[in-house]
N, C-alpha and C positions, 0 to 999 in steps of 0.2 A: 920051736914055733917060729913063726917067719917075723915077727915084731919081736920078740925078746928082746927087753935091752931096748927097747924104743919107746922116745914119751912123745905125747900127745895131748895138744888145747885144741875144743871142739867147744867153739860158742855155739849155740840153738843145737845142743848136743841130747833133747827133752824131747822130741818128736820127728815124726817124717826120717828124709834123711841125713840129718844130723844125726840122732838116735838110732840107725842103721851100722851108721859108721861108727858112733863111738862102742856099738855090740860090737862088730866086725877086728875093731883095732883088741878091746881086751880077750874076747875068743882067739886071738892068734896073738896073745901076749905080751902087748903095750899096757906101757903104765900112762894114764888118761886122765887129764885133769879138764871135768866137764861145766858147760858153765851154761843157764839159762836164761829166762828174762824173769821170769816168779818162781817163788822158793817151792811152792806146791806142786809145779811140773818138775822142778829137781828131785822134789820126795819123792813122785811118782815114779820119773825115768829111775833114780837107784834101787826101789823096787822093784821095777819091773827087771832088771837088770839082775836081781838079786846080789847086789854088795851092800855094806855097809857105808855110812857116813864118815868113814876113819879110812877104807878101800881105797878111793879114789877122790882127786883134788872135784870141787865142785865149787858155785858159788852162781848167784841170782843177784841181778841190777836190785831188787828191793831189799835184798838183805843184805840191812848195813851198807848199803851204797857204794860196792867194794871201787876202788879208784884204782888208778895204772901202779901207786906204790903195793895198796893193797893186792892185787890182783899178782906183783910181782913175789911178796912175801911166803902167799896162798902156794907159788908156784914152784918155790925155792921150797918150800916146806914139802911138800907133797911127792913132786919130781925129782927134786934135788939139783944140782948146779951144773951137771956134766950132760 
């Protein structure tokens, strides 16, 4: 796959094209930590998407109010360090 091995943060990654690109990057096998403005459009976009909440890194300005440490921890968790 041409992204294998490549990771990806995709803020307003829940609709248009945002959510284009974050389809785009995991069909061609990036690992993709997606992030929204409401937790409702994230539930959405991972459904519609068909992953799980454990699949791919995610997170919404309203839940839990993730800040730059949070957002970094998310990222290290999910992506990993490399």
């Amino acid at each position: 796959m041409l992204l294998e091995g490549k990771k990806a943060v995709v803020t307003g990654g829940t609709r248009g094209i945002g959510f284009a690109i974050v389809e785009t990057f995991l069909k061609n096998g990036a690992s993709v930590a997606l992030f929204g403005s409401r937790q409702e459009t994230v539930d959405k976009a991972l459904d519609l998407l068909g992953v799980g909440a454990g699949d791919l890194g995610r997170g919404s300005r309203d839940h839990g109010g993730l800040g730059t440490l949070d957002l970094d921890a998310l990222l290290l968790e999910r992506l990993g360090d490399s």
